[in-house]
PATOR-599422 format. One record per residue (C-alpha): residue in one letter; residue number from 1; y, z, x. Coordinates in steps of 0.25 Angstrom, whole numbers, plus 5000, padded with zeros to 4 digits. Last residue first. Layout:
N
REC;A;NUM;Y;Z;X
...
END
This chain:
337
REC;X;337;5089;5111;5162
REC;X;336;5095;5098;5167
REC;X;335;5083;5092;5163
REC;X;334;5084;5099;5150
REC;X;333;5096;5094;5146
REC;X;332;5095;5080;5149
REC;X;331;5082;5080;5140
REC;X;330;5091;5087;5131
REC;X;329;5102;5076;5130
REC;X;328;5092;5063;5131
REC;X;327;5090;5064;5115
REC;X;326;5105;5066;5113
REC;X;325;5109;5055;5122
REC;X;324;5099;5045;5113
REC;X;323;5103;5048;5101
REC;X;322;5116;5046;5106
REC;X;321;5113;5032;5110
REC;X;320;5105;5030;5098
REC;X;319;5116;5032;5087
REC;X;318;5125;5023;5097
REC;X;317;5115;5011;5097
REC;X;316;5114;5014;5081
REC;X;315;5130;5012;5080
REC;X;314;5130;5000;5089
REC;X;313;5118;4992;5081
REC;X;312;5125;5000;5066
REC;X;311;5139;4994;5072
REC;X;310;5133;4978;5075
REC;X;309;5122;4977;5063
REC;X;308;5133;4983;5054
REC;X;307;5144;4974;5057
REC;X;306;5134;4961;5055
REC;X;305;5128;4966;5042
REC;X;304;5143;4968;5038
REC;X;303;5146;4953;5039
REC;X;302;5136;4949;5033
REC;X;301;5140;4958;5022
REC;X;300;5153;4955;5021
REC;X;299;5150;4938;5019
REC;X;298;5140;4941;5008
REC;X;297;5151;4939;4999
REC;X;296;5157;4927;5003
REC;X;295;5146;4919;5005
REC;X;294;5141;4924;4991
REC;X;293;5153;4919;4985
REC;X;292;5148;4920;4971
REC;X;291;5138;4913;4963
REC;X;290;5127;4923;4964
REC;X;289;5135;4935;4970
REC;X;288;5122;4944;4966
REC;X;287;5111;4936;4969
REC;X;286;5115;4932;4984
REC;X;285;5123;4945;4985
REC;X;284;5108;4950;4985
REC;X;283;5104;4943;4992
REC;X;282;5114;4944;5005
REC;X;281;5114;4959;5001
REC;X;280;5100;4963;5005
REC;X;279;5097;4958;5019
REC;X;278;5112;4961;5021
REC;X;277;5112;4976;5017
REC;X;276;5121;4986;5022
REC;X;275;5122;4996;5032
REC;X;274;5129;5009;5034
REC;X;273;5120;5017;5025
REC;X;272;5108;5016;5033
REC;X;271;5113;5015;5046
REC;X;270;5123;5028;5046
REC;X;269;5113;5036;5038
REC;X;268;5102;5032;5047
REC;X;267;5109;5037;5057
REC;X;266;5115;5050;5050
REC;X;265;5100;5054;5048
REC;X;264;5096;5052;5063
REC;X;263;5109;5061;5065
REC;X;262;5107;5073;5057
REC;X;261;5112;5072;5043
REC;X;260;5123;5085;5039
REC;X;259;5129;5079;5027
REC;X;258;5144;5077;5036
REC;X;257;5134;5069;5048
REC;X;256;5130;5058;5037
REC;X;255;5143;5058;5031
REC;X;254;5149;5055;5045
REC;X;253;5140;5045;5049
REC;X;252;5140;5039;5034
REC;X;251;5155;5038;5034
REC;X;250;5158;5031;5047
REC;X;249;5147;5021;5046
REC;X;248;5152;5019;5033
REC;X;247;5166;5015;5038
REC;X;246;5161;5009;5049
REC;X;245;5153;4997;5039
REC;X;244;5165;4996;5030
REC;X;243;5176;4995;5040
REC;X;242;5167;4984;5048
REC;X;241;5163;4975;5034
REC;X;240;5178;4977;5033
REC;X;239;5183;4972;5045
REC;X;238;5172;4961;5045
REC;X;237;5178;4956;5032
REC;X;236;5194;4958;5037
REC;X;235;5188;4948;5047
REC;X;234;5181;4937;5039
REC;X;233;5195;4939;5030
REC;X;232;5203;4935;5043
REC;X;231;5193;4922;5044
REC;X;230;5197;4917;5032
REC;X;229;5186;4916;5020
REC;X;228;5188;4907;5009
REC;X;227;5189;4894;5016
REC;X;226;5177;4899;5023
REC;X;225;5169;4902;5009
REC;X;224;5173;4888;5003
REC;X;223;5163;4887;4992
REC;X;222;5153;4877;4998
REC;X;221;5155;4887;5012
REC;X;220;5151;4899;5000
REC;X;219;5139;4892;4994
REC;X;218;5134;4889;5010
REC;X;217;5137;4903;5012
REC;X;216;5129;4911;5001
REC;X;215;5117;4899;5002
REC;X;214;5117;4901;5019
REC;X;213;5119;4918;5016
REC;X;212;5107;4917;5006
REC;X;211;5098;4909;5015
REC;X;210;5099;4917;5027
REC;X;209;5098;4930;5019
REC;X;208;5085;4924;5017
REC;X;207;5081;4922;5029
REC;X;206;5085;4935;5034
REC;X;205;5074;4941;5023
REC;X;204;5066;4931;5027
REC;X;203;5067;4933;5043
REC;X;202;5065;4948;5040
REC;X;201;5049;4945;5034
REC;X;200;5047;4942;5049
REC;X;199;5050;4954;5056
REC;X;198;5045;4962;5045
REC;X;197;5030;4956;5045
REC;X;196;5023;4968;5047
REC;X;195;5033;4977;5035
REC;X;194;5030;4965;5026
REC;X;193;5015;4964;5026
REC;X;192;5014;4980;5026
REC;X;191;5023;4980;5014
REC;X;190;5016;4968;5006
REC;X;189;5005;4975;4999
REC;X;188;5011;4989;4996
REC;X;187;5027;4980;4997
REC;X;186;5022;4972;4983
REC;X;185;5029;4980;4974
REC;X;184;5041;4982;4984
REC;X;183;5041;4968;4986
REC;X;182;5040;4965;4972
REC;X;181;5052;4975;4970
REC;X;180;5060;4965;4979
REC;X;179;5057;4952;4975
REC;X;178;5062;4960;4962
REC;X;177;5073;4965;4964
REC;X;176;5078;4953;4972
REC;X;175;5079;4940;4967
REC;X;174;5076;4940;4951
REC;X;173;5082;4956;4949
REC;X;172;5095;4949;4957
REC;X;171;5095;4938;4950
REC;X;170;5093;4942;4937
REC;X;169;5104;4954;4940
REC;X;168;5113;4943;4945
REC;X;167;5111;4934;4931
REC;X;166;5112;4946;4924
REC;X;165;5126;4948;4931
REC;X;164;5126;4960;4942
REC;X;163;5139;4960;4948
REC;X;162;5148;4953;4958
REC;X;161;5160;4944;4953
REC;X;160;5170;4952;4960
REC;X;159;5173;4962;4947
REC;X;158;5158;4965;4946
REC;X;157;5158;4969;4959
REC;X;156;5156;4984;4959
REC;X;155;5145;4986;4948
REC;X;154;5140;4972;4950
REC;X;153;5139;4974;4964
REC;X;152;5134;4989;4963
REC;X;151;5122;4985;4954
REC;X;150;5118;4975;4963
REC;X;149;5117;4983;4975
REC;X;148;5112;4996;4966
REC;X;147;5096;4990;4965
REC;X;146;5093;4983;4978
REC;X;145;5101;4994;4985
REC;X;144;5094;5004;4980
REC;X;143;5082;4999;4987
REC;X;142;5091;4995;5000
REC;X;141;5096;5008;5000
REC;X;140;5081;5014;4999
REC;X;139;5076;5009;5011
REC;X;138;5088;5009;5020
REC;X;137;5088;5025;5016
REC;X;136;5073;5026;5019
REC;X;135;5073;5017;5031
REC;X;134;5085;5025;5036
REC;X;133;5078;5038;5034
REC;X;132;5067;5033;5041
REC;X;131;5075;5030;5052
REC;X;130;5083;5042;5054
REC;X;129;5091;5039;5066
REC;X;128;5089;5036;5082
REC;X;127;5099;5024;5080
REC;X;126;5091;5015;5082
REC;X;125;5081;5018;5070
REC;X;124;5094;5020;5061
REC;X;123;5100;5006;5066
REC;X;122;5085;5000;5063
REC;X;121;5085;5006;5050
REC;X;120;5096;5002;5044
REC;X;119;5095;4988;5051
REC;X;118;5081;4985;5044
REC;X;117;5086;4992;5030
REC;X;116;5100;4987;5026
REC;X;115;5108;4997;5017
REC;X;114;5110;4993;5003
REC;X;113;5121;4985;4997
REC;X;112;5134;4989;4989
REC;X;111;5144;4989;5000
REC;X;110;5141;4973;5004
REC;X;109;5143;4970;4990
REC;X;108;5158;4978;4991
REC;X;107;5161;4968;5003
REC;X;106;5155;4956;4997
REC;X;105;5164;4958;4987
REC;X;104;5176;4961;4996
REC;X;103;5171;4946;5000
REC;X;102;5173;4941;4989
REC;X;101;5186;4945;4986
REC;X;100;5191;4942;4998
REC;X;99;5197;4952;5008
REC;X;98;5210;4953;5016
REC;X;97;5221;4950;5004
REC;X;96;5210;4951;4993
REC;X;95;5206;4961;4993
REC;X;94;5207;4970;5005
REC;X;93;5210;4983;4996
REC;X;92;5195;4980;4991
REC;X;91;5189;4983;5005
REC;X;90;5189;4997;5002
REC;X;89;5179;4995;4991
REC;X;88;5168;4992;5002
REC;X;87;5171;5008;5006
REC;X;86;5166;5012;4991
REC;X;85;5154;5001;4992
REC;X;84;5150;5008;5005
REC;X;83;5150;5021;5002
REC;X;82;5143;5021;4988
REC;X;81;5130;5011;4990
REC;X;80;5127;5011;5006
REC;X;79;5133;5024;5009
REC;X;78;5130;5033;4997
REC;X;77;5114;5026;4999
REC;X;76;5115;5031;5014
REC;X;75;5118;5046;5011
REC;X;74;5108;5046;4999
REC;X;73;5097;5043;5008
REC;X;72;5103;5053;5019
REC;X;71;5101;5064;5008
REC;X;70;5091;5057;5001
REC;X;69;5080;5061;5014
REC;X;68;5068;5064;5004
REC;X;67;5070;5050;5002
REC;X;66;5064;5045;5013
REC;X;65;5049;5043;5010
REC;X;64;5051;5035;4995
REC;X;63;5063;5026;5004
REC;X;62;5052;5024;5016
REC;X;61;5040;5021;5007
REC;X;60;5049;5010;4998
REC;X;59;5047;5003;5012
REC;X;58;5054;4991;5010
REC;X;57;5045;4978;5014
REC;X;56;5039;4973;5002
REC;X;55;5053;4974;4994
REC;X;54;5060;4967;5007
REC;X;53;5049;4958;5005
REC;X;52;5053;4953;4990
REC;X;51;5068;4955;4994
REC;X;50;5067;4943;5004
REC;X;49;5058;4935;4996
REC;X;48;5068;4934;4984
REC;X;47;5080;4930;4994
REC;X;46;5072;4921;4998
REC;X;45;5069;4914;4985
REC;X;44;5084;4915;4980
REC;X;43;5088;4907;4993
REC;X;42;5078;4898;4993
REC;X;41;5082;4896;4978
REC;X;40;5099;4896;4985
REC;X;39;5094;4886;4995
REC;X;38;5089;4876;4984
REC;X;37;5104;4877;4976
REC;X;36;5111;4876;4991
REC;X;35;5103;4864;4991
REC;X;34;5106;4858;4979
REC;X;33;5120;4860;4981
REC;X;32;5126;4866;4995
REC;X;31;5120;4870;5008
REC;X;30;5132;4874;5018
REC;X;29;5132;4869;5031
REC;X;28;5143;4873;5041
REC;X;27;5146;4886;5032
REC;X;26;5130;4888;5030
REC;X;25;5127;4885;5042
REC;X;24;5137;4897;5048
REC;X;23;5135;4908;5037
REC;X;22;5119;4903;5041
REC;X;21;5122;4906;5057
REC;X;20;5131;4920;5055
REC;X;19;5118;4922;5048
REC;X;18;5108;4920;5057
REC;X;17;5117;4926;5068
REC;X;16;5117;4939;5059
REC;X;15;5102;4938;5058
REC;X;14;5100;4936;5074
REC;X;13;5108;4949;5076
REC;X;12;5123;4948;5083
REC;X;11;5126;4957;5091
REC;X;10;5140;4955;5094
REC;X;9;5141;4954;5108
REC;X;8;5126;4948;5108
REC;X;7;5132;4939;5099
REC;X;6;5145;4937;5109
REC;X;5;5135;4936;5121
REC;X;4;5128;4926;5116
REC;X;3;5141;4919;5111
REC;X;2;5145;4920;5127
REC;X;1;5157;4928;5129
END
């Protein structure tokens, strides 16, 4: 098989080559001392743009409009902050014989973070599901989210050398709250400007995730990461991402259908509340893990952005398909009539 094919096999998007690229220069050519000081500013910087114009382009209209939905709102929040920290405990038993320490960390800080928006959205759109809903519920996980996801780590990994420090809670308040409620403040003159220039304004916040996995894995190839990481705990990593993410899947279809939602809500259910965050948590990790193997830690959740864009692309295609046979079934039905 060709590599084309195999990528094509895969499926593979642009941004997860890009990054499988960076992990890759950043082995080969890690930027070390005075550089790798300039690269973290530009870093810092970046990451301070990124979360000033997602805060000028998150619709607070869509959260104040959906909520009169709080049923399936409050259905997706249990999944992305209670369900999936309680299931990301279970990997615990697996330290340290199968799993290190760090990287269960990453694990557990992959369960606290908010749902995505663009691929929650575009799943549930594709899916024939309830796409306002889902921009409702993205919406205002990813609001909470910038709030409870710090609180969370230092509430469940302060004993692994996460928490929220006052030099972390500077940071954080200094990096993102508030490039982000200047956003929001400035979204009535900005919004419209963003919301045009969408397409473009992505390649910034990809960018800067860019820049914080090459500064995360350059420190962590300085540091030895590949000695660290045999390739039969790469593979218990991407067993457990996979566990994790079927496991939810699992449990939010069949908590959506036990509360009686009818199938566009249990779509936006399932999307929403199944994804995770890596637009957000790259950052974010970036302040909060200061200091730390942040290579390391990151490491699940790229991983996990992989394995959901691949199940939730099939899983939607499936959604549709039988959307689909049920919207051709009466028009079959009255021909034959």
């Amino acid at each position: 098989m060709s590599p084309a094919a195999l990528v094509a096999r895969l499926r593979l998007d642009p941004f997860t080559m890009a990054l499988l690229t960076v992990v890759a220069t950043a082995s080969l050519f890690p930027v070390r001392g005075f550089s790798a000081d300039a690269l973290g500013v530009v870093t810092d910087i970046a990451i301070g743009v990124m979360f000033f114009l997602y805060g000028a382009r998150l619709p607070r209209e869509a959260v104040v409009a959906g909520l009169t939905h709080w049923r399936l709102h409050l259905l997706v929040l249990l999944s992305t902050f209670v369900l999936f920290p309680i299931l990301a405990f279970g990997a615990k038993v697996l330290v340290p014989t199968y799993l290190s320490n760090d990287l269960y960390v990453g694990i557990v800080y992959l369960a606290v973070l908010p749902s995505t928006v663009q691929s929650s959205i575009a799943f549930t759109s594709i899916a024939r599901g309830n796409v306002a809903a889902a921009i409702c519920s993205a919406s205002a996980s990813n609001l909470i989210g910038m709030v409870l996801t710090p609180l969370m780590v230092g509430l469940l990994l302060s004993a692994h050398g996460g928490g929220l420090s006052l030099h972390a809670v500077e940071a954080i308040a200094a990096q993102l709250f508030l490039p982000f409620a200047a956003g929001q403040a400035l979204r009535p003159w900005l919004g419209a400007w963003a919301d045009r220039r969408k397409k473009v304004l992505s390649y910034t916040d990809r960018g800067s995730i860019l820049l914080v996995v090459y500064g995360a894995f350059s420190e962590a190839v300085v540091g030895g990461i590949w000695h660290q990481l045999p390739p039969a705990d790469l593979l218990v990593m991407v067993a457990v991402d996979a566990a994790l993410l079927a496991l939810v899947l699992m449990i939010t279809t069949v908590a959506s259908r036990a509360f009686g939602f009818g199938k566009e809500d249990e779509i936006a259910i399932v999307f929403c509340g199944s994804k995770k965050s890596l637009a957000t948590g790259v950052p974010m990790a970036n302040v909060l893990f200061a200091g730390q193997a942040v290579g390391l830690i990151v490491l699940p959740l790229m991983l996990f952005h992989q394995i959901q864009l691949m199940a939730c692309a099939a899983l939607a295609r499936r959604y549709a398909a039988r959307a689909d046979k049920a919207a051709t079934a009466p028009e079959r039905s009255a021909v034959a009539a």
